[in-house]
Every structure is written in structure tokens, then in C-alpha cells.
N, C-alpha and C positions, 0 to 999 in steps of 0.2 A: 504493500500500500504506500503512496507516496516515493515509489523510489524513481530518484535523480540520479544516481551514483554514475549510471553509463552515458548521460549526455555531455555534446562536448564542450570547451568553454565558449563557443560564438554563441548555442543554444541557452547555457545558463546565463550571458548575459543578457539574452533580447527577455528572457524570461523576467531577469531581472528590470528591467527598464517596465515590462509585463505590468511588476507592481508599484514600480514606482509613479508610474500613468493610472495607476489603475481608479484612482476619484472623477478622471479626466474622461475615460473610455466609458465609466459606469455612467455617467450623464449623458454623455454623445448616446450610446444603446439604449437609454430610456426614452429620449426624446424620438431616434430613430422609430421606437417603436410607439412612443406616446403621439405622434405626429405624423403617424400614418405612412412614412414611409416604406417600413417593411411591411405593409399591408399591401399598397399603390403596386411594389414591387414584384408580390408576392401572388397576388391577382392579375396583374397585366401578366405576366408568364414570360415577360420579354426583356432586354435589357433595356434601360432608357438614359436621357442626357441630362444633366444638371437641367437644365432649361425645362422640360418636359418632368422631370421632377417635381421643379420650383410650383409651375403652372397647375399641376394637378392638385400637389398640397396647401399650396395656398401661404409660399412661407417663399423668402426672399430666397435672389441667386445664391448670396451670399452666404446664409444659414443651410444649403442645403449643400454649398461645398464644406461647410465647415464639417458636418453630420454624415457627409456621405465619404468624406475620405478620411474621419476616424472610424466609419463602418467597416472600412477598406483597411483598415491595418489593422482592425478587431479580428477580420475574417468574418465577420460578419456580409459585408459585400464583394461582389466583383469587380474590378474595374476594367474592361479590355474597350479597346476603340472608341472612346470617351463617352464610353457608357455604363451601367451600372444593372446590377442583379443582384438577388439575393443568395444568399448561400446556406449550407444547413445550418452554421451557427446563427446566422439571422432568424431562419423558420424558427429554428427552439424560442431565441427569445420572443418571437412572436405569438406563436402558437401555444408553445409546452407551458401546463399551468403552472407545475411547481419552478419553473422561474419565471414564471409572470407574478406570483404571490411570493415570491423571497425579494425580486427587484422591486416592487411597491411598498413590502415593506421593510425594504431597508432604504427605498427612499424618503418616504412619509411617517418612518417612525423613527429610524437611527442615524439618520447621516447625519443632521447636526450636532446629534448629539455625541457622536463618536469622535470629534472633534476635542473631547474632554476627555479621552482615554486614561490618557496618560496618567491626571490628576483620580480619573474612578479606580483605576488601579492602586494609587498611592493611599487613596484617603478611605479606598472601601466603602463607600457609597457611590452613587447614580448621580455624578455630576453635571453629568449629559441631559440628564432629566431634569436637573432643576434650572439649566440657561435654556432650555426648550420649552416643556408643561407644566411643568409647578415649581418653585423656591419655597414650597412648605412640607409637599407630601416626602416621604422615607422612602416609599417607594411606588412603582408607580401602579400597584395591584390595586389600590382604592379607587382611581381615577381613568382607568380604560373606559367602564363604558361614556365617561362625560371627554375622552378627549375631542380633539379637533375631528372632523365627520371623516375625514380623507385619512390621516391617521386612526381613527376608529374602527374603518371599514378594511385597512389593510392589516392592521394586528386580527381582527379575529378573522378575514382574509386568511395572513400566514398560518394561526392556528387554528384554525376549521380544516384547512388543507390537509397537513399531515393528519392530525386524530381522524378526522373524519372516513379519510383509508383504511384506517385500521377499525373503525365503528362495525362493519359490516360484521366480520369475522370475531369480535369480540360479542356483539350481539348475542352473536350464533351461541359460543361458547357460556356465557353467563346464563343467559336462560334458560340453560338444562342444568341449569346447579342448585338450583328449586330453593335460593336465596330469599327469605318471607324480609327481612329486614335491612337493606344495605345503607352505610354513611357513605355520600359520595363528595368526599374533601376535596377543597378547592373546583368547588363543581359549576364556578362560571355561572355559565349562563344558562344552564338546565340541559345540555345539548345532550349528554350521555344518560342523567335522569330519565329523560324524558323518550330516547331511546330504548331503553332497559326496560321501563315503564310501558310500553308500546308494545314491545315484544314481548314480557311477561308477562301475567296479568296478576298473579300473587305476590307480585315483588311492589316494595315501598319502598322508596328511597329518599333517605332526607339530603339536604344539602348545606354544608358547611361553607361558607364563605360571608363576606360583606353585604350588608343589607343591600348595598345596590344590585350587585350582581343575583342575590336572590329573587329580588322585587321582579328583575326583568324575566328571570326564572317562570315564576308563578304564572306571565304574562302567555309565555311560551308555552307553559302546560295546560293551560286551558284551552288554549290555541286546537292543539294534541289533543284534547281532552282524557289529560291524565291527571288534572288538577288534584285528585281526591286522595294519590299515590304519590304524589311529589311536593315533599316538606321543607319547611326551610330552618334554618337552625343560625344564625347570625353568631360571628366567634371570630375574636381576634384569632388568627389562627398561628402567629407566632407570642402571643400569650400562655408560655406550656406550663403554664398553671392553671389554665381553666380547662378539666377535660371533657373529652368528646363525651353525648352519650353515650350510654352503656348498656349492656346484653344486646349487641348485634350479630348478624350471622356474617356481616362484612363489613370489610371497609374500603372503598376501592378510592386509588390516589392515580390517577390518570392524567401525564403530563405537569405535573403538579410539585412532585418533590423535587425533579431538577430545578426550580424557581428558588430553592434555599441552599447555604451553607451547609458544609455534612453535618457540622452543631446540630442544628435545627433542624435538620431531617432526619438525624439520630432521635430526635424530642418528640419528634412529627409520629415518628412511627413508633414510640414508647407509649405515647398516649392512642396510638391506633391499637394496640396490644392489650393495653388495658378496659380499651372498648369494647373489646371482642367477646363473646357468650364461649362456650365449654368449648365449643365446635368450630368456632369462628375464624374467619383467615383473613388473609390481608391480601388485597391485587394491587402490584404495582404494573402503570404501565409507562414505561419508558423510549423514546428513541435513541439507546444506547449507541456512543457511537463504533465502539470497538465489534459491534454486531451485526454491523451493515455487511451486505452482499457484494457491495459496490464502492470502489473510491469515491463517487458522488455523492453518497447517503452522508459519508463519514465525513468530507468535506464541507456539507451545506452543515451539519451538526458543528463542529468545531469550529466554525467561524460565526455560529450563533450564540458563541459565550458570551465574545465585548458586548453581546446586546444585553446581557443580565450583569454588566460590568458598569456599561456608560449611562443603559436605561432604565433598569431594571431594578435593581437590589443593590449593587457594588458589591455582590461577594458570591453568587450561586454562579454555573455554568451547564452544560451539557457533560453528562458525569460516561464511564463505563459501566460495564454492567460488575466486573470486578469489586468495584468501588463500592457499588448499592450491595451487594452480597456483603460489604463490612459493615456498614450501616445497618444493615438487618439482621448481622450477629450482635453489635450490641446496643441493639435492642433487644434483645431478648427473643429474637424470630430467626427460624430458620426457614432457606429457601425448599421449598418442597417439592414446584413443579416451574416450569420455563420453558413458553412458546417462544419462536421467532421466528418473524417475519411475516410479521401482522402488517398489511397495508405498507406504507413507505417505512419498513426495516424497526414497528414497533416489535419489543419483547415485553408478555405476561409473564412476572413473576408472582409465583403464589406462595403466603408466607404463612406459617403456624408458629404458635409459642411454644419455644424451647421448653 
């Protein structure tokens, strides 16, 4: 994975120059594709001339040389006999969703703020987040659903994308586990309640998180009409002195514990342990990145940490699964079963008390 070792040094420099450009190129390819070029392109089936570019999109000569010959050293376009086409790295970014929802949101939710790296690293906290969305909140899980609409729409964009891959096959697998009680922590915006709830019909599921993200919750279940199975439960959820209910048949944390420090997901899943009835077990599901199938998988995971770095928290990242097997020893849980390759490279861990 990631190995460079055999290219030569003319390779590892343009490579290099690759990321040195790389804020330059990421704007040139959003616009290319925000501005309808690789669409124009993509649709005519032909190559066409700055001119005949310019005229269709409706955006100066000038803009469409600047856009179309950093497309051109993207490999995003062609350029032969002063004309222009698209190529397959253009189609993906046009077309392919999961870089359609990682390039929106890391336009519309991280680029300014990754700007403040440096300092979220040093001080451990989200500095990125407070010269962006807030200068009061800690972090920025109280205030997603009140951000800006464009930013709103591309964070549950990016994460609706990957869970939602994996919803199908999880579905499947929970509702034959004849679950009468599950806590579903850090449960958003009802998406997986209300899923579980749809496909079960004995199953209740309450939901831990922030009055906000509950409220809309409820909105959601009625919607479904599962309103009368899907609970809410309001709780600071890094307060681990207030615990979760108690005697459940589960507790599933879905996407969820990589959002914290191993502290706190040590604390997370202590109090998930202690929720648990005789029988009870814990689902985690994660996008581990040491578990992907693909250099791709592992690549879009590990460059999603600065964003729990800059925007997020200043301290959690995208964990292995290694890592979570130590955090569930102690806490007092051992791993008992592990799917993979739920949807885009999610693994179910199922966890009992030691």
C-alpha cells in the first residue's frame, strides 16, 4: 500500500510539485466541474476550443484558459490541436459520487479551515472551526445541523455517502438479531434508527445525542412512520459521568467513536458496557483504514483526520481496527465477531463483556 520505493527521481519530483500545487489544482477541478465544463465536455463527445468552451459556459476566454490548462496538467483534460477533451480522471471527478461528496466537502466545510492546521495540531483543539463557524463552540458536533446550508448539505452529503453503503447490509444483518431494545449513540439524525426501525418491527431504538440532532430525529420518524419506536435521550455524550440507560440488548456506535480521542472512547465504550443487560453487546461500526480492499479506501480515510484536527475536535482521527481492539480491551469488552467490507470498506465489530 502506498509504495514509492521503485519510482525514479524525475517521477518523485513532479509528484512532488503534485502537492505542492495541490490547493491550486483542487480549485481549478472544482470549478472545472462546478462550471460545467467537464459536463459541456463530457456530453459534446468531441474535443472543443477555448473559444467554443468560453461561448457554451458562459464564462470569459480568459477563465476558461486558466481552468482548462490546469485541467490539462491535472490529466484531467486533453489538449491536442488547440483543442480540449475530457479524460477518465475528469469523468470520475465529474461523475463518480464519492469524489463528488469528498470534493464538496472539503470545499465547503474544510479548506478554510485547514488553513489553521498547524496551530489544531499544537493546541488540540479545532482552530479551523472557530476562524470559520463558531469562536465559542468546542466542537463542532452541536452546530452541524445550524451550519451555513452549503456546508450543511455537504457534511451530511460526505456522511450519508459512506454509512449509507454500508446501511443496506447492516440492515440485513441486525434485524435477524431479534434486538427488542437498542441505544443508538451518536445517532444524528435518526438515519440508522429509523432504518432498523423500518426493517424490524420489535426493535426500539433510543437515540443519544444533542437535543438538536434529536428534534430533527423525531421529524424524520414520523416522516417513516416509526415515530412510536424511535426515542430520544439528550446527553452530553462526553460527560462520562452521566450514564447511558440501562438493561439494553445493545448499543450500536456507528461512525461515531472515531469523532473522539482513545480517552474518550475508552469512557464511551465503558459506559456502553455498563448499559448492557446479561446478554447485551456492543456494535461498532467503523471505516477502518488498515481494512480497506483498496489504496483508495485507505487514502480518502487518512487524509480525513486534519478534518477532526482543524474542524472537528482537535484530537480524534480515523483510527485502525488494531487500535479499536485496544480500546475494547480496556474497557472491559472483548471482540467477539468482525465483518468486513460493509458498503465502502465499513467493518462490524461485535463486542461482549469480558
Amino acid at each position: 500500500m502506498f509504495d514509492t520505493k521503485d519510482i525514479s527521481g524525475e517521477q518523485a519530483l513532479l509528484e512532488a510539485q503534485k502537492i505542492a500545487f495541490a490547493p491550486v489544482i483542487f480549485q481549478c477541478a472544482r470549478l472545472l466541474r462546478d462550471w460545467g465544463i467537464f459536463n459541456l465536455l463530457q456530453v459534446k463527445k468531441q474535443p472543443l476550443t477555448i473559444q467554443e468552451i468560453s461561448k457554451e459556459c458562459d464564462i470569459t476566454i480568459y477563465a476558461t484558459q486558466i481552468l482548462c490548462e490546469s485541467g490539462f496538467s491535472m490529466g484531467a483534460l486533453n489538449f491536442e490541436d488547440e483543442k480540449y477533451s475530457i479524460t477518465r480522471i475528469g469523468y470520475f471527478l465529474e461523475n463518480d459520487e464519492m469524489t463528488k461528496a469528498n470534493m464538496s466537502y472539503n470545499h465547503d466545510v474544510n479548506y478554510e479551515g485547514l488553513f489553521y492546521l498547524d496551530r489544531s495540531l499544537k493546541e488540540g483543539k479545532p482552530v479551523g472551526l472557530h476562524h470559520t463557524f463558531s469562536k465559542t463552540e468546542e466542537t463542532i458536533y452541536p452546530i452541524i445541523t445550524t451550519l451555513p446550508k452549503k456546508a450543511k448539505d455537504s457534511w451530511f452529503g460526505f456522511d450519508h455517502f459512506y454509512s449509507d453503503a454500508a446501511f443496506k447490509s447492516l440492515v440485513k444483518i441486525m434485524s435477524k438479531r431479534e434486538i427488542k431494545n437498542l441505544l443508538d449513540v451518536g445517532g444524528n439524525t435518526g438515519k440508522w434508527s429509523i432504518a432498523l426501525t423500518s426493517a424490524s418491527p420489535t426493535t426500539t431504538v433510543t437515540i443519544l445525542d444533542h437535543k438538536a440532532q434529536i428534534d430533527e430525529a423525531f421529524i424524520h420518524a414520523k416522516e417513516a412512520g416509526v415515530k412510536d419506536r424511535v426515542k430520544g435521550y439528550p446527553l452530553d455524550l462526553l460527560d462520562h459521568s452521566k450514564p447511558f440507560p440501562s438493561d439494553v440488548d445493545g448499543v450500536w456506535m456507528s461512525q461515531f467513536l472515531d469523532c473522539f480521542a482513545p480517552s474518550d472512547i475508552v469512557n464511551l465504550l465503558k459506559r456502553a458496557k455498563a448499559s448492557l443487560n446479561e446478554n447485551g453487546r456492543v456494535y461498532i461500526v467503523e471505516p477502518f483504514w488498515d481494512r480497506q480492499s483498496h489504496e483508495i479506501g485507505a487514502y480518502c480515510l487518512i487524509n480525513t483526520s486534519p478534518y477532526f484536527t482543524a474542524m472537528a475536535n482537535g484530537t480524534s482521527k480515523m483510527y485502525r481496527a488494531i487500535e479499536f481492539k485496544k480500546f475494547a480491551e480496556d474497557a472491559g469488552l472483548k471482540v467477539v465477531e468482525e465483518i468486513d467490507g460493509l458498503g465502502f470498506g465499513h467493518t462490524l465489530m461485535v463486542c461482549e463483556a469480558l
